[in-house]
N, C-alpha and C positions, 0 to 999 in steps of 0.2 A: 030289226034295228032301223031306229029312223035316221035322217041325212046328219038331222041336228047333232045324234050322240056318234055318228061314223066321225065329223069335224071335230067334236070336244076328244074325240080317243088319240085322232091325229094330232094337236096341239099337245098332248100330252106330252106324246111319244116322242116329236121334234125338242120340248122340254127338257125330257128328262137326255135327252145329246144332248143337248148343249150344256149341261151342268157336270157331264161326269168328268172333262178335264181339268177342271175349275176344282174340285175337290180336293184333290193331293195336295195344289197348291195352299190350302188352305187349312190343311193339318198342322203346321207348324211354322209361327215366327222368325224372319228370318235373325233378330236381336236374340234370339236366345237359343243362337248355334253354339257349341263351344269347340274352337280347333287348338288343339297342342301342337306345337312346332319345337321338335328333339333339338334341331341343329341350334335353334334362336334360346331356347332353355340350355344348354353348355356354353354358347359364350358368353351369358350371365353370371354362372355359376365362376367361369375364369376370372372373367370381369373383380367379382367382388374378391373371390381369393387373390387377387394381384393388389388390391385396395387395400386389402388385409396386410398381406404381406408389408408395402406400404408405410402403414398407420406401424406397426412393429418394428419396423428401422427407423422411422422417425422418434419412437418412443427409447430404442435400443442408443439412439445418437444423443437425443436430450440424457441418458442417467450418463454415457459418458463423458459428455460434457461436465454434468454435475458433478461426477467423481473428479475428473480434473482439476474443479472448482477447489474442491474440497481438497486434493492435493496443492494444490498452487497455495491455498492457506496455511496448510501447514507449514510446507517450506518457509512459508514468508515467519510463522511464527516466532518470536523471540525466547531464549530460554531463560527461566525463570531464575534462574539460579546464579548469581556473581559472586565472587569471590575476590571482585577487584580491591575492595576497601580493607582488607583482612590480607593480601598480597602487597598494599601500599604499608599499611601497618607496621608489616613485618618488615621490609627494608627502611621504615623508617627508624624501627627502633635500631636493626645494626648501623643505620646512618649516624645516630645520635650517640651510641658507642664509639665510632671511629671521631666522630666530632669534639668527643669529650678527653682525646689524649693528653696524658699529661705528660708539661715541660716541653715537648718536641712533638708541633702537631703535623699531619701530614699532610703537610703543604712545603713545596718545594724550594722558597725563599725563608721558612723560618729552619728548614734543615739547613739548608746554607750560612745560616748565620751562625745557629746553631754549635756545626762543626768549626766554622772559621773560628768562631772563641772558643770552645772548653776541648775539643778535639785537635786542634794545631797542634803545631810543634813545638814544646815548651818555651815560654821567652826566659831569655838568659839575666833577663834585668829583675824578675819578679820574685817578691818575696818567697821564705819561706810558709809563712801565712796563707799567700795568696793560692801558692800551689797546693795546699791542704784544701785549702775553700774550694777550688777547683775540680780536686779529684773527690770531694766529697758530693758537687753538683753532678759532676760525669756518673756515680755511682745512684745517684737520684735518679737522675735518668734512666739507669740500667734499669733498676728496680720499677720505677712507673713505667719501664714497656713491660716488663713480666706480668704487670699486674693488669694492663691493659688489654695486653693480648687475652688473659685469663678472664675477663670480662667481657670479648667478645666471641671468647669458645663458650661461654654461658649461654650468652645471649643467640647465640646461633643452633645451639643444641635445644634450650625451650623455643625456638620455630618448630623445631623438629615435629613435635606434638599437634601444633596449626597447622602445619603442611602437611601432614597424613590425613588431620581432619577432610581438609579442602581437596584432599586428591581424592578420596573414596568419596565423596558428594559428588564430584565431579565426571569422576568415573561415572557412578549411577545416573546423572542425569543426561551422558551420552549414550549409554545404553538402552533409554529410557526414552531419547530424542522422538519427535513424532516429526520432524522435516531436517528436510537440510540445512536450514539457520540454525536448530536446537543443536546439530550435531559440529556444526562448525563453530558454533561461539564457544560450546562445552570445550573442542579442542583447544579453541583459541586460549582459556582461561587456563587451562593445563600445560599451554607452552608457556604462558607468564606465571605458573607456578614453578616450573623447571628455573624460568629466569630469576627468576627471587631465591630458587635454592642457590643458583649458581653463585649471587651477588653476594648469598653469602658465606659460600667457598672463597670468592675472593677477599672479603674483609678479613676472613682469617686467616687468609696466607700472608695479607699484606700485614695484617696485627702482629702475628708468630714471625715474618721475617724484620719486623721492625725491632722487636723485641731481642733481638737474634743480632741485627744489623749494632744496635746502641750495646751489646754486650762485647762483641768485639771489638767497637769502637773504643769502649772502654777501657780492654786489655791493650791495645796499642798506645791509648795515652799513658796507658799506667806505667806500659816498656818505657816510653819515652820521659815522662819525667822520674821515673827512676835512675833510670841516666844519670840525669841534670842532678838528681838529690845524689847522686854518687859520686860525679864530675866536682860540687863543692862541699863534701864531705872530706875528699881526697886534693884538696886545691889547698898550697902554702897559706899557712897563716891562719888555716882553720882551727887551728887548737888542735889536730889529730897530729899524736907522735906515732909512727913506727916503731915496732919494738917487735922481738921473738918472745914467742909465747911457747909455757911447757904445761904442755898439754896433762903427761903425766909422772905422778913421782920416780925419779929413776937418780 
């Protein structure tokens, strides 16, 4: 072996050291390590389930909101249903029955006058005439309260039929209510049907004791100037003799 190739076998040999550290590191990039971290992957996973969580009460809070929405409407809704012009109807016609009394209407200064003429106490100055004319007016009267009263037990009896109508609608559409308005005005409308019946209980008690009032009125003037027609039937100088009367043959 010559010197020349002893040198080129040394440089080799020095070569190939120096290169065998350099190798490994040169197996693989350090960009394309891939390291997992357990602990940093579960607080992610909490992470977004508390996000979740989250997003689903804000979703759970918006429909009850909207349901409340949706409640507050209804409440506030109006009910379709009135029965006020069919309830005024009705008390207007028993108005217009007690309006239409005849001879003696019922108003408290035409009763007083009324009475002060054909009900007094017989005057001692007036004709025989006059007193017929009289107890024939008193009996007029009687008579047109009977008839009055009888005409507003009519007229309060066909209610009867309207007001059964209007209670079973009414009924139904509190049953039927979708808020609190529907159900309070339904009530509402069912106590002024109570009060319409009630108005006209009272016109017929006032009618039948009016009718009731003018008949005994009556009988007391009739007592009374029967009297007076007795007083000058039995008074000197009326043409009436006394005499026994035989009743039968004996």
């Amino acid at each position: 072996m010559t010197v020349r190739q002893s040198r080129r076998r040394v440089l080799l040999v020095v070569a190939a050291t120096l290169a065998t550290p350099i190798a490994p590191m040169m197996t693989a990039p350090a960009h394309a390590l891939i390291v997992f971290d357990p602990s940093n992957y579960s607080q992610n996973v909490l992470t977004a389930a508390r996000s979740l969580q989250q997003i689903t009460n804000q979703i759970t809070s918006l429909q009850n909101q909207a349901q409340m929405l949706i409640n507050q409407t209804r409440n506030l809704a109006s009910l379709p249903l009135s029965s006020l012009q069919q309830l005024q109807q009705s008390v207007q016609r028993t108005q217009q029955l007690l309006d239409e009394a005849q001879n003696i209407a019922f108003d408290v200064q035409q009763v007083d006058k009324a009475f002060q003429q054909q009900y007094s106490s017989v005057s001692l100055s007036a004709s025989d005439q006059q007193l017929v004319m009289d107890a024939r007016s008193r009996w007029q009267n009687t008579v047109g309260g009977l008839q009055d009263a009888m005409r507003v037990q009519a007229g309060v009896v066909a209610n009867i039929d309207t007001g059964r109508a209007q209670m079973s609608a009414l009924v139904g559409a509190s049953q039927s209510a979708i808020g609190a308005l529907q159900a309070t005005q339904a009530g509402n409308q069912l106590l002024a049907l109570q009060g319409q019946q009630l108005a006209d209980l009272t016109a017929l008690v006032a009618a039948n004791g009016r009718a009731q009032a003018l008949t005994d009125a009556e009988r007391a003037a009739a007592a009374d100037q029967g009297r007076e027609q007795r007083r000058r039937f039995l008074a000197p100088g009326s043409g009436y003799q006394a005499g026994s009367v035989q009743m039968f043959n004996r």
